[in-house]
C-alpha positions in Angstrom: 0.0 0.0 0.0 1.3 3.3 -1.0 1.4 6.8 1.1 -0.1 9.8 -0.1 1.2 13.5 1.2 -1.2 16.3 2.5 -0.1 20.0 3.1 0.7 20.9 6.9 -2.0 20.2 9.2 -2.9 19.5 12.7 -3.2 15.8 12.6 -1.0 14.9 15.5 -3.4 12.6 17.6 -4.6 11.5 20.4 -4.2 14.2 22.4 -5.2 14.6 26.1 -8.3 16.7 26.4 -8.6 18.8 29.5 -10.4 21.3 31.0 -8.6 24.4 31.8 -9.7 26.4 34.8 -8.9 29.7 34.8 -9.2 33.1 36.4 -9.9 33.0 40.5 -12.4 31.5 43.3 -14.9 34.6 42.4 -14.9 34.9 38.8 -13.6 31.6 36.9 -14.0 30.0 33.1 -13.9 26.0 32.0 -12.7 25.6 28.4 -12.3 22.3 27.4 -8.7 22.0 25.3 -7.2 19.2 23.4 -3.9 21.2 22.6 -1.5 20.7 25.7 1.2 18.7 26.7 4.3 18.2 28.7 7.5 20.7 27.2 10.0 19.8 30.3 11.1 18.1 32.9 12.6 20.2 35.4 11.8 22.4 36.2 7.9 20.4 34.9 6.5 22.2 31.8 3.3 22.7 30.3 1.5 24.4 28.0 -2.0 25.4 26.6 -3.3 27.2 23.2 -6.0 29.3 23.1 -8.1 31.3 20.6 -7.2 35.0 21.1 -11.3 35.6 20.7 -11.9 32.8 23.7 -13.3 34.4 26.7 -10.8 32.3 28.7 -8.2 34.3 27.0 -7.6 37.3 28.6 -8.7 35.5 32.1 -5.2 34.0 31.6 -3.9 37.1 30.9 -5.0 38.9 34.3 -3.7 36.7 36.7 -1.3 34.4 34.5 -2.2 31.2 36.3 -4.7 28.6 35.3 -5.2 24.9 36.3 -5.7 21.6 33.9 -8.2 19.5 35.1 -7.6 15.9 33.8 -11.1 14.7 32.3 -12.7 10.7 33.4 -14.7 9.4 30.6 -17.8 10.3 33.1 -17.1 13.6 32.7 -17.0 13.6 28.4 -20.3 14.8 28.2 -19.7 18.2 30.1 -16.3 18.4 28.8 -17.7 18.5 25.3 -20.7 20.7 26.0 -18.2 23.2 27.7 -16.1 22.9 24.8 -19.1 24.5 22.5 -20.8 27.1 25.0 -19.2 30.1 26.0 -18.1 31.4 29.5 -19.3 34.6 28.8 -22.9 34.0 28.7 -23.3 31.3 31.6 -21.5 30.2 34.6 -20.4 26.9 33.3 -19.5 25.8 37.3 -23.4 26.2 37.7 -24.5 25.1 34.3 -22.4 21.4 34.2 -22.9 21.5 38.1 -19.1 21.0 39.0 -17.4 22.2 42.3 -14.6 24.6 42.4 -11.9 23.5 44.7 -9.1 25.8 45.7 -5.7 25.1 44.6 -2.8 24.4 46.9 -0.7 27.2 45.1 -2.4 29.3 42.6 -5.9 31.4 42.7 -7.7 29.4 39.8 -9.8 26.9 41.2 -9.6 23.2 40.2 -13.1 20.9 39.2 -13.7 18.6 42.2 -14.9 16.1 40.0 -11.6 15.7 38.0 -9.8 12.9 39.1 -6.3 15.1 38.4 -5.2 18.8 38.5 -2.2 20.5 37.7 -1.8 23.8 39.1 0.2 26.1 36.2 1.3 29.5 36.7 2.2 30.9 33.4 6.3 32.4 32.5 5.3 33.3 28.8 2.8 33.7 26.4 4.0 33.5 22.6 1.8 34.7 20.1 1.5 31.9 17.2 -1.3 33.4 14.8 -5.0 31.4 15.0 -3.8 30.8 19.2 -1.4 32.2 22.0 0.5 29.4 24.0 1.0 29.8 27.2 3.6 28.2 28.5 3.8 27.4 32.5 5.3 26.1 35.3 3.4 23.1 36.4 3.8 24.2 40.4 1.6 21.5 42.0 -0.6 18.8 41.4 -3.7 17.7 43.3 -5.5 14.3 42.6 -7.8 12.1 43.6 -6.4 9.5 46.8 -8.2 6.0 45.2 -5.6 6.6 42.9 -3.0 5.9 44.8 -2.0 2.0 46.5 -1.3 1.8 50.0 2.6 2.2 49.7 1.4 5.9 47.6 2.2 4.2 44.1 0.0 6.3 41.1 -2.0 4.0 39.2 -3.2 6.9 36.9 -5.1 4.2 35.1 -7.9 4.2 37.7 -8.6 7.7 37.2 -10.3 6.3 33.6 -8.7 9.2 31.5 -10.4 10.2 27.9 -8.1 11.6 24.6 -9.6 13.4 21.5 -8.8 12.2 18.0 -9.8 14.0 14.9 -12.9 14.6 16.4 -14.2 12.0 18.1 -13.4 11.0 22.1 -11.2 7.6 22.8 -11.0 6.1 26.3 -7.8 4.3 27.3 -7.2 0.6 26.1 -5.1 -1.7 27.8 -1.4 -1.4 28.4 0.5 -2.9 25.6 3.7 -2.5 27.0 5.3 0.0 29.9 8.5 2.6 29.1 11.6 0.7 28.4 10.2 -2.9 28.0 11.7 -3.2 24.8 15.3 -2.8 25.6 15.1 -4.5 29.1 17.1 -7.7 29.7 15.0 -11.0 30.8 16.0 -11.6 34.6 17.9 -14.5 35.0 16.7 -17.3 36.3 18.6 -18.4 39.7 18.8 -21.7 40.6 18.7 -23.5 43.9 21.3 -25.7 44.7 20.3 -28.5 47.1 22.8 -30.3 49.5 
C-alpha cells in the first residue's frame, strides 16, 4: 500500500483533552482544550493554546495562572458541551454542576470532580497566529487519593482518562507494554542448589 502527502495540518493525535480552569475563586471559566502537553522536565512544563477571541483568553492574561483539570470518561459529556458554549454568557460551574476547589498554590480553582489537577502559573505567552500558548510552570498537582495504593504508588489508570482524536473521544485501552520494556534484559533465572 502506498502513502499519499497532505499539506501541513494538525493531525498529531490522540491528544489529552482537559479542561482548563482559569481566572480565581470569584470569577472563573472552563474551556475544554485538546492542545496541551508536557515541554519539560525540570523544572515540569506545560503548555495550553487558546483562541485569542476565547473568553478564557484574557482570564489568563490577568492573573497568568490557570489549572488543567484531567477529564474521566464520566465527565466527556460536560467536557464537550463546555467545549461549544461560551463562559461569557453562563457560569459553566453552575450550568455542568461542577465544584470549584481551591488550589494548593495558585488562585484558579480546580473541578472537584476531575480525578487530576495541575496547578500552572504561566512564564510566557508566545503569540502563534490562529492561538497564543501559554507556557507554565506546572507548580503542583492535586488528585484524587483511590488513585493511589497503599505504599502511595500512582496508578493513573484508575482515574479512567479520555483523549480526543480528529474529532471523536477515545478512552484508554489496555497497556500494551510499559516505558523501556523493549530494551530491558530478561531476569535470570537463579537456581537452587540443594545439599
Amino acid at each position: 500500500m502506498g502513502k499519499i502527502t497532505w499539506k501541513g495540518t494538525t493531525l498529531l493525535s490522540p491528544l489529552p483533552v482537559i479542561m482548563a480552569t482559569v481566572g480565581n475563586m470569584e470569577k472563573s471559566n472552563i474551556i475544554t482544550i485538546a492542545w496541551t502537553g508536557i515541554v519539560n522536565s525540570q523544572p515540569p512544563m506545560t503548555y495550553i493554546s487558546v483562541r485569542k477571541e476565547r473568553h478564557s483568553h484574557h482570564m489568563i492574561e490577568e492573573n497568568m495562572q490557570f489549572a488543567i483539570n484531567l477529564v474521566s470518561e464520566d465527565l466527556v459529556s460536560e467536557t464537550d458541551s463546555i467545549g461549544v458554549k461560551s463562559g461569557a454568557k453562563i457560569d459553566k460551574f453552575k450550568e455542568y454542576n461542577l465544584t470549584k476547589v481551591k488550589g494548593s498554590v495558585i488562585e484558579t480553582p480546580l473541578i472537584k470532580e476531575c480525578p487530576v489537577a495541575l496547578e500552572c502559573k504561566v512564564t510566557q505567552k508566545i503569540e502563534l497566529g490562529s492561538h497564543d500558548m501559554f507556557l507554565a510552570e506546572i507548580v503542583a498537582v492535586t488528585l484524587d487519593e483511590d488513585l493511589l495504593d497503599q505504599n502511595g504508588k500512582l496508578f493513573l489508570d484508575r482515574a479512567g482518562l479520555i483523549s480526543y482524536s480528529h474529532g471523536e473521544y477515545f478512552t484508554q485501552g489496555d497497556p500494551i507494554g510499559t516505558f523501556g520494556f523493549s530494551v530491558k534484559k530478561p531476569e535470570k533465572k537463579t537456581t537452587k542448589k540443594f545439599r
